[in-house]
C-alpha positions in Angstrom: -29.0 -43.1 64.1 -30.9 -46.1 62.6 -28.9 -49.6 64.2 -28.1 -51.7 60.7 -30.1 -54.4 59.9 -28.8 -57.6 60.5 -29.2 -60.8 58.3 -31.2 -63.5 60.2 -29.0 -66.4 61.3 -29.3 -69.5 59.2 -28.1 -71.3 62.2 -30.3 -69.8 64.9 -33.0 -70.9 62.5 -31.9 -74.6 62.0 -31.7 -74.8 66.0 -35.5 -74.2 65.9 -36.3 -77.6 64.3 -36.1 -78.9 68.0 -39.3 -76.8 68.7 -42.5 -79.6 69.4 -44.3 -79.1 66.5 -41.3 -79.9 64.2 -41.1 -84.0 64.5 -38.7 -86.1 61.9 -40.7 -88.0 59.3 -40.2 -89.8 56.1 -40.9 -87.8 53.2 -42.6 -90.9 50.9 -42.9 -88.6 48.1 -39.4 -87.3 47.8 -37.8 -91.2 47.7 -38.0 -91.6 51.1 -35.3 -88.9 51.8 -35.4 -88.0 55.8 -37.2 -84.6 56.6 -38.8 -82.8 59.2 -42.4 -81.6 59.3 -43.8 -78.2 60.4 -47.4 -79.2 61.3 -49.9 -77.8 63.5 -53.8 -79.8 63.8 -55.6 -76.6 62.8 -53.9 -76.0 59.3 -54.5 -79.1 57.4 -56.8 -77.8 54.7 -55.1 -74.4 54.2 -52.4 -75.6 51.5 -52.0 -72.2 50.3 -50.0 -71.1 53.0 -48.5 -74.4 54.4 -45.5 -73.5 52.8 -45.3 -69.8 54.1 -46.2 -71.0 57.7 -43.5 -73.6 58.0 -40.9 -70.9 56.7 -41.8 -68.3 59.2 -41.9 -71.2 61.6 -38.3 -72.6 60.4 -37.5 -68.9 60.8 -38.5 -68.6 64.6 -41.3 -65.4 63.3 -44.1 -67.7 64.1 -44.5 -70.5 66.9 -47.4 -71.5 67.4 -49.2 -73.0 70.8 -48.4 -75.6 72.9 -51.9 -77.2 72.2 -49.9 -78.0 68.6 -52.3 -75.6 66.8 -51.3 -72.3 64.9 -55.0 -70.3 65.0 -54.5 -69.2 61.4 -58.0 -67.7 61.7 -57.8 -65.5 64.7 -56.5 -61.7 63.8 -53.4 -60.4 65.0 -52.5 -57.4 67.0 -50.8 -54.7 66.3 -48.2 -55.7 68.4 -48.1 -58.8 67.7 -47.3 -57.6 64.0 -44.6 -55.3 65.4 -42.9 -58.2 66.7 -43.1 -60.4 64.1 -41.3 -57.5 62.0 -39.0 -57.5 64.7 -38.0 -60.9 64.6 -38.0 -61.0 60.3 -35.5 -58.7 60.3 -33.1 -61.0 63.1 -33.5 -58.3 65.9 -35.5 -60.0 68.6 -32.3 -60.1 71.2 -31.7 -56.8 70.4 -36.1 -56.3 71.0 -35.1 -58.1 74.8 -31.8 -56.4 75.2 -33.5 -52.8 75.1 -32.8 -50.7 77.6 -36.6 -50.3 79.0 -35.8 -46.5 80.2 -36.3 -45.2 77.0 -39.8 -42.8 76.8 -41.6 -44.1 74.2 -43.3 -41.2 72.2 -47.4 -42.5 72.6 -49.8 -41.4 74.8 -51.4 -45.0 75.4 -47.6 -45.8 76.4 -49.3 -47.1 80.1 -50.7 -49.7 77.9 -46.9 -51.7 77.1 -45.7 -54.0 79.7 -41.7 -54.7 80.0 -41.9 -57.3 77.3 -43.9 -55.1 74.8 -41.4 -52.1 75.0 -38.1 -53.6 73.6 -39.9 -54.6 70.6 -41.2 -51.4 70.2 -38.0 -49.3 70.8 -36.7 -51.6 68.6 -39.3 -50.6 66.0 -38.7 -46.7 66.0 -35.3 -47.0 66.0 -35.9 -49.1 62.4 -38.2 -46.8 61.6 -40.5 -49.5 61.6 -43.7 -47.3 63.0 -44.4 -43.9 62.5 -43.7 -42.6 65.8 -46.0 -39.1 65.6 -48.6 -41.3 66.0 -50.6 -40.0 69.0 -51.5 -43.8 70.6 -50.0 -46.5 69.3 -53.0 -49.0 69.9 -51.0 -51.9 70.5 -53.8 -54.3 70.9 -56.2 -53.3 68.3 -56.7 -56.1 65.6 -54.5 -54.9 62.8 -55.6 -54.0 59.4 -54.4 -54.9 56.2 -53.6 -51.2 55.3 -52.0 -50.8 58.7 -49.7 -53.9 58.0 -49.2 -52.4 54.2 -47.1 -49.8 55.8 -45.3 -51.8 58.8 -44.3 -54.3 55.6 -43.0 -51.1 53.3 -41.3 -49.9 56.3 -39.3 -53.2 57.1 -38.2 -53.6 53.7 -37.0 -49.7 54.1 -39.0 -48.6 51.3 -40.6 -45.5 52.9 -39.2 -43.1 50.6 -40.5 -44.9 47.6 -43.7 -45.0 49.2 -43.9 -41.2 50.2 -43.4 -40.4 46.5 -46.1 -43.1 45.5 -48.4 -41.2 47.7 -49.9 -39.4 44.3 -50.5 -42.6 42.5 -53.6 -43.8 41.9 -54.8 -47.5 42.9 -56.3 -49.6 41.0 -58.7 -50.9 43.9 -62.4 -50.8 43.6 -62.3 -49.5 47.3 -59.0 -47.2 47.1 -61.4 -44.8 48.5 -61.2 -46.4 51.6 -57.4 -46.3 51.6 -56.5 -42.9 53.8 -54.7 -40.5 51.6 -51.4 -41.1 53.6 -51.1 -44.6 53.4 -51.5 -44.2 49.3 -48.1 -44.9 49.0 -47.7 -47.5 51.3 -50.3 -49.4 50.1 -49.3 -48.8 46.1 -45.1 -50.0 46.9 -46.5 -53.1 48.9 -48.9 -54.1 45.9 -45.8 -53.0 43.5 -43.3 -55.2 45.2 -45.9 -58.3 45.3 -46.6 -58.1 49.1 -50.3 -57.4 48.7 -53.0 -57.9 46.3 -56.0 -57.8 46.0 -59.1 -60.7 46.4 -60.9 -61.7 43.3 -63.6 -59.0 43.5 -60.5 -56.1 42.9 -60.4 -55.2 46.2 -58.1 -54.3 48.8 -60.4 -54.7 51.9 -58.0 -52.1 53.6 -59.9 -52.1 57.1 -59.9 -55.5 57.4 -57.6 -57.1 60.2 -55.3 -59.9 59.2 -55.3 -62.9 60.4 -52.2 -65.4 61.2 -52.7 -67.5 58.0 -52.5 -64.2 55.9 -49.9 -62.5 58.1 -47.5 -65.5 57.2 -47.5 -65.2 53.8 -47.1 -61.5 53.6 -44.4 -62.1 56.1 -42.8 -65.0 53.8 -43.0 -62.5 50.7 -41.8 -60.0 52.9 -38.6 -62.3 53.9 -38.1 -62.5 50.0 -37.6 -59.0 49.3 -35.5 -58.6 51.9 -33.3 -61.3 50.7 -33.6 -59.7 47.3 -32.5 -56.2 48.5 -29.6 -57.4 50.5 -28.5 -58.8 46.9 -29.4 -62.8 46.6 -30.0 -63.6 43.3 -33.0 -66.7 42.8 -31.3 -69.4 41.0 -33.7 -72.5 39.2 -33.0 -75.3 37.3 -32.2 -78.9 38.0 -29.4 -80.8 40.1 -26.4 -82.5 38.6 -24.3 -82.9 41.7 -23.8 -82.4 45.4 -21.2 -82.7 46.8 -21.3 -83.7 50.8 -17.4 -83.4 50.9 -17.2 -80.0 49.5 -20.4 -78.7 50.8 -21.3 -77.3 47.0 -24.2 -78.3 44.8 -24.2 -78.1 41.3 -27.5 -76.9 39.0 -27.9 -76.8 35.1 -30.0 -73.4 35.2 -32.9 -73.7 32.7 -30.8 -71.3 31.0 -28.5 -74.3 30.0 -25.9 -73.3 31.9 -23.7 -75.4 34.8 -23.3 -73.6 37.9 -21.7 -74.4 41.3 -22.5 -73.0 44.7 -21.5 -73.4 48.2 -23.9 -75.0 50.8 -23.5 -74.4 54.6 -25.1 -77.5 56.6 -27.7 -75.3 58.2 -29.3 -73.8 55.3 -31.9 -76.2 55.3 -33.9 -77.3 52.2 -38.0 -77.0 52.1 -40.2 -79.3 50.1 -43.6 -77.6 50.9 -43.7 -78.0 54.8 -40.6 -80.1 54.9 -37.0 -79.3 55.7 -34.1 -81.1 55.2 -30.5 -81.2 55.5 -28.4 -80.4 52.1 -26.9 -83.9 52.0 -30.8 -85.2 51.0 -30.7 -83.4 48.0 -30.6 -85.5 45.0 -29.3 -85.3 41.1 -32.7 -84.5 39.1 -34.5 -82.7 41.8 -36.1 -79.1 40.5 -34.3 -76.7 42.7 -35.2 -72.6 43.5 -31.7 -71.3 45.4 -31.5 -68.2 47.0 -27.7 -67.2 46.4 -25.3 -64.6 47.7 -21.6 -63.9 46.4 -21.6 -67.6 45.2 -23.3 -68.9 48.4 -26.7 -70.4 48.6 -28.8 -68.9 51.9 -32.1 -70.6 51.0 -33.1 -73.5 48.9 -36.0 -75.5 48.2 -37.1 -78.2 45.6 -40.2 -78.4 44.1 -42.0 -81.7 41.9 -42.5 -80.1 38.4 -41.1 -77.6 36.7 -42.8 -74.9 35.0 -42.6 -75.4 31.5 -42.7 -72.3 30.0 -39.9 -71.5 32.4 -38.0 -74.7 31.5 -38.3 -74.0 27.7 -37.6 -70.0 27.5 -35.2 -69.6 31.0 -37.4 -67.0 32.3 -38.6 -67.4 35.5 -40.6 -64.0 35.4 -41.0 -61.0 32.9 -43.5 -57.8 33.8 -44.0 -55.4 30.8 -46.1 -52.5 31.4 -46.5 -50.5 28.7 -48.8 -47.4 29.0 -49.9 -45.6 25.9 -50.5 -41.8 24.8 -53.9 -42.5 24.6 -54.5 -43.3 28.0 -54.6 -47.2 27.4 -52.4 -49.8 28.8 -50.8 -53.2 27.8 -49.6 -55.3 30.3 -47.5 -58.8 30.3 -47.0 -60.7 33.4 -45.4 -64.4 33.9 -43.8 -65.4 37.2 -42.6 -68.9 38.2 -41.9 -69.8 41.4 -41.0 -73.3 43.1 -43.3 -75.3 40.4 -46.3 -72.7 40.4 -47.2 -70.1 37.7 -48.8 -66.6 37.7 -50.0 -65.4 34.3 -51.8 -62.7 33.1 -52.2 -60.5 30.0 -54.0 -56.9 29.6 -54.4 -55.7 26.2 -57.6 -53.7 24.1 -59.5 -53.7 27.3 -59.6 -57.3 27.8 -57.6 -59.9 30.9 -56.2 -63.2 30.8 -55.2 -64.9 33.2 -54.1 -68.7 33.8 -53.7 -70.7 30.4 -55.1 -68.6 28.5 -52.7 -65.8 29.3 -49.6 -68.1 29.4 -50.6 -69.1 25.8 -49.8 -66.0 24.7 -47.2 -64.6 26.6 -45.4 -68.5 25.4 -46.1 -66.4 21.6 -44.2 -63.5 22.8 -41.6 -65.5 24.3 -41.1 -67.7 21.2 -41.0 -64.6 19.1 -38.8 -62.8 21.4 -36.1 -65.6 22.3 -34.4 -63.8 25.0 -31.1 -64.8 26.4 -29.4 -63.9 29.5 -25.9 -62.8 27.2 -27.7 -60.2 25.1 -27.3 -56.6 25.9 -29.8 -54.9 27.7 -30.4 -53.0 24.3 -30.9 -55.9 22.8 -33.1 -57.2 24.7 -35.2 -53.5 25.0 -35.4 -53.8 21.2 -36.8 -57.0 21.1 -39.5 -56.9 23.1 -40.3 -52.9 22.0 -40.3 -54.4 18.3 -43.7 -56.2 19.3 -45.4 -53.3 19.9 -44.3 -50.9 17.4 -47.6 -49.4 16.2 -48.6 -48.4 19.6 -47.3 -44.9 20.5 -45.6 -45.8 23.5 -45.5 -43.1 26.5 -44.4 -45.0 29.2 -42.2 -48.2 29.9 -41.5 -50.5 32.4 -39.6 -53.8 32.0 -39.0 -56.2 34.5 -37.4 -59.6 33.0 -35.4 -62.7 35.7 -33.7 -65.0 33.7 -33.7 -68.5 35.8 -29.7 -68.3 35.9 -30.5 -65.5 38.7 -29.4 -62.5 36.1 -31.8 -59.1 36.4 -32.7 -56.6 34.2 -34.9 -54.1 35.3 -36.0 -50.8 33.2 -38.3 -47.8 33.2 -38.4 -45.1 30.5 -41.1 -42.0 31.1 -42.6 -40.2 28.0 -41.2 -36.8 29.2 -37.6 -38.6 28.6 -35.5 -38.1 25.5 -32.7 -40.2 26.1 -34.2 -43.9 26.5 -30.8 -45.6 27.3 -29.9 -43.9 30.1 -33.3 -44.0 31.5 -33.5 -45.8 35.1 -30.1 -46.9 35.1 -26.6 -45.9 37.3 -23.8 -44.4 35.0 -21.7 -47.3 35.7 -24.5 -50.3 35.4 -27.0 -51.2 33.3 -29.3 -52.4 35.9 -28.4 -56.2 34.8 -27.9 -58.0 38.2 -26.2 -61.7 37.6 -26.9 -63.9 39.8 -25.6 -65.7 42.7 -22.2 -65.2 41.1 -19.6 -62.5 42.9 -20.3 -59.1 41.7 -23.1 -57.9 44.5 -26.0 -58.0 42.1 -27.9 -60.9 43.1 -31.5 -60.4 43.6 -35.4 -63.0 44.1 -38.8 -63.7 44.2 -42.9 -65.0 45.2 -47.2 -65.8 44.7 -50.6 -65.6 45.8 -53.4 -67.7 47.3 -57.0 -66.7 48.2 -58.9 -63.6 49.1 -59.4 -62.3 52.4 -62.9 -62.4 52.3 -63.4 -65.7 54.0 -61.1 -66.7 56.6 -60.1 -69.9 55.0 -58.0 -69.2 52.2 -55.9 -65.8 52.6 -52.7 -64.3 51.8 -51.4 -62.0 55.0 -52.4 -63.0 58.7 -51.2 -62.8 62.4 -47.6 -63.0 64.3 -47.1 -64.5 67.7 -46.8 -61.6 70.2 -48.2 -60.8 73.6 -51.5 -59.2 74.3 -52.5 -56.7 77.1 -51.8 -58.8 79.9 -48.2 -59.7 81.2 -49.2 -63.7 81.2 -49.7 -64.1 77.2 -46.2 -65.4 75.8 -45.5 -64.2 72.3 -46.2 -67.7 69.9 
C-alpha cells in the first residue's frame, strides 16, 4: 500500500534560510522592507527562473554548491530528478529512513549506493517510477519526456495519463514521443507543466538541465498545492494584522477577505523572502490558501490589468467544432505577468494582441464569481452561437480563489450534468472552509539554448558515494 503524501513543512522550509547562499538584505525596491536573498554567482542573467530557483531553494528541493553557484546549465540525472520528486512531495526523511534491505526490482540495481536506494524505495512505493523497467539508469542525463512522466506521476495523475495515451499532440516532433509516454506527456502539457519552445516543439530526448528542472519543479509544487485543495487568492492589501497573525485583501473581485498567517509562511518578492509582518497595506498580493489559512504568499509590483478590471485571473475555453476546426481562448495572470493567446479561423494571437480581444469577450461577458455556473456556461456559449459546437471545455479562476471547471462531449445529451459530481457543481471557492480551494503558474524560454529554459536539474548524488545531493 502506497504511504500518504505528506504536505511539506512550512517550518522545515523557513529553517533553510540559514543555508549560505540565503544572506539578509535590504529590499530597496519594496520601501526598504528587510528580506532575504536566494542568490547564486552563475544565475544572474537567467531572470526567467530566478523566481522558481529561489522557491525550490526556500523549499530545501534544490541547494546548490558550496562554491555559491547553482550550475543551471549542466543536465540532471535521473536520480538526481528522483530525488528532487522525493523531496517536493516532503518525503526526504522518509527517502533516509528506508530500510536499505528492500530488493529493488532493476537489473542495474549494483549501480545505487546506500544513499541512492532510500530515495528510490521511496519512489516505487509513490509510484513515482515505473518499476517494470528493466534498468533503471540512474545516472543517465534525464530527458524531458522521461521527466514528463516522473512529474504526472508525483502529482498522482497516472490514470489520467494512461487514458490520454490515445490523444494526439500537438508537437511538430510528437513522433519522437514513444507511444507509452503519450499520455504522460499530453496531462503534463494539459496541466501547464510542459510546453513547448517557440518552434512547436517538444524536444522530448533532450535532457534537462537545473535551470529548466526548477521551474517544472515550481509548477509542479503548484499543482500539488492545487490538488490538495488551496485556492489562489489576488488582490491588494488592506490590513495585517501582526497581533492576530491575519491579513486582510480586497480580491480584485471587490470583495474583503481575511486569512490567517502562520510566521513561517514566508513571503517572495521575486528571489526575496520575507517574514509576514513586512507585508504592507497596497502591496499586490497572490495567496495560496487552505480552509481559511494562507500556505504560500507572494507580492508582485503591478497588477495585471485585465485581471484587475474583470476579476479573472485565468479563463481557458476550448471549443472544438463538428467540422473539425477549433477555437480557443486563453488568459492567465499570475504574480504581475500575463499569458494570452487566441485561436480562431486558423489564425493565433498571442501577447496584446490576443489580450485585446479576449478584454472584448470579457467586457461582453461580465462574469461574476455569484452567478451560477449556468449562468455563466450561457454567457460565454452565447458568443459563439453560430458555430456548431461538438466539444467544450471551460476552465474560468475568478481572483477571489472561486473555480469553475467544465467539459461537455458532443456524444452527450444532457450538458448540465456533464463533468460534474451529483452533489457539486465543480465551483471551488476559495480559501474559504468548504475543501474546494484550488491554484496556479507560466512560462519562460525554449530549451533549445541552454540560457533561457523552463525544466532543468535537481541536486542528487551521482555514481560515486563522495557526490552529496545539492
Amino acid at each position: 500500500m502506497k504511504k500518504k503524501r505528506k504536505k511539506v513543512s512550512a517550518a522545515a522550509l523557513s529553517s533553510l534560510l540559514a543555508f549560505s547562499l540565503v544572506t539578509p538584505v535590504l529590499a530597496n525596491d519594496l520601501d526598504d522592507r528587510e528580506a532575504q536573498t536566494v542568490t547564486f554567482n552563475d544565475t544572474t542573467y537567467m531572470e526567467w527562473v530566478a523566481e522558481s530557483i529561489g522557491r525550490m531553494k526556500i523549499k530545501g528541493v534544490f541547494q546548490g554548491y558550496e562554491n555559491g553557484q547553482f550550475k543551471p546549465n549542466e543536465p540532471v540525472s535521473r536520480m538526481q530528478s528522483i530525488i528532487t520528486a522525493v523531496r517536493l512531495l516532503g518525503l526526504e526523511e522518509e527517502a533516509k529512513n528506508a530500510s536499505l534491505n528492500v530488493k529493488l526490482p532493476f537489473k542495474d540495481a549494483d549501480q545505487f549506493n546506500s544513499r541512492m536506494k532510500g530515495y528510490i524505495i521511496v519512489a516505487l512505493d509513490q509510484g513515482l517510477i515505473d518499476s517494470s523497467a528493466q534498468n533503471l539508469s540512474p545516472n543517465k542525463p534525464a530527458e524531458r519526456v522521461w521527466i514528463s512522466s516522473l512529474l504526472v506521476r508525483t502529482l498522482g495523475l497516472q490514470n489520467e495519463a494512461a487514458l490520454a495515451n490515445t490523444e494526439t499532440l500537438d508537437f511538430k516532433d510528437a513522433k519522437q514521443i514513444p507511444a507509452s509516454l503519450i499520455g504522460d506527456v499530453y496531462v503534463a502539457s494539459k496541466y501547464d507543466i510542459f510546453s513547448g519552445n517557440g518552434a512547436g516543439l517538444f524536444s522530448p530526448n533532450t535532457p534537462i538541465t537545473r535551470a529548466q528542472m526548477a521551474a517544472v519543479l515550481d509548477r509542479t509544487y503548484g499543482q500539488l498545492l492545487e490538488e490538495k485543495g488551496a485556492a489562489t487568492v489576488k488582490g491588494i492589501v488592506t490590513d495585517v494584522s501582526t497581533s492576530d497573525g491575519t491579513i486582510t485583501v480586497k480580491t480584485f473581485n471587490g470583495e474583503s477577505v481575511t486569512f490567517s498567517v502562520p510566521d513561517n509562511v514566508l513571503v517572495q518578492y521575486h528571489n526575496r523572502f520575507m517574514a509576514p509582518d513586512q507585508v504592507l497595506a497596497g502591496d499586490n498580493i497572490e495567496l495560496q490558501v487552505e480552509n481559511n489559512v494562507v500556505v504560500e504568499a507572494a507580492i508582485f509590483p503591478e497588477s495585471v490589468q485585465t485581471e484587475a478590471t474583470n476579476g479573472i485571473q485565468k479563463i481557458e475555453i476550448e471549443l472544438e467544432l463538428k467540422d473539425g476546426s477549433e477555437i480557443e481562448i486563453e488568459f492567465e495572470s499570475k504574480r504581475g505577468n500575463v499569458k494570452a493567446e487566441v485561436k480562431t479561423d486558423g489564425e493565433k494571437y498571442k501577447g496584446d494582441e490576443a489580450i485585446t480581444q479576449i478584454e472584448q469577450y470579457l467586457a461582453e461577458w461580465n462574469l461574476t464569481p455569484d452567478m451560477t455556473e449556468e449562468e455563466i456556461k450561457t454567457i460565454i456559449l452565447s458568443s459563439f452561437a453560430d458555430a456548431e459546437l461538438d466539444e467544450i471545455n471551460i476552465e474560468l479562476k475568478f481572483s477571489n480563489g472561486t473555480k469553475l471547471e467544465w467539459e461537455q462531449d458532443g456524444d452527450d445529451d444532457d450538458h448540465d450534468d456533464e463533468g460534474r459530481d451529483d452533489d457539486d457543481d465543480d465551483r471551488h471557492h476559495g480559501g474559504r472552509d468548504d475543501d474546494e480551494n484550488r491554484n496556479d503558474r507560466t512560462d519562460a524560454p525554449s530549451n533549445d539554448n541552454n540560457n533561457g529554459n523552463l525544466e532543468n536539474r535537481p541536486d542528487a548524488p551521482s555514481n560515486n558515494n563522495s557526490n552529496p545531493i545539492r
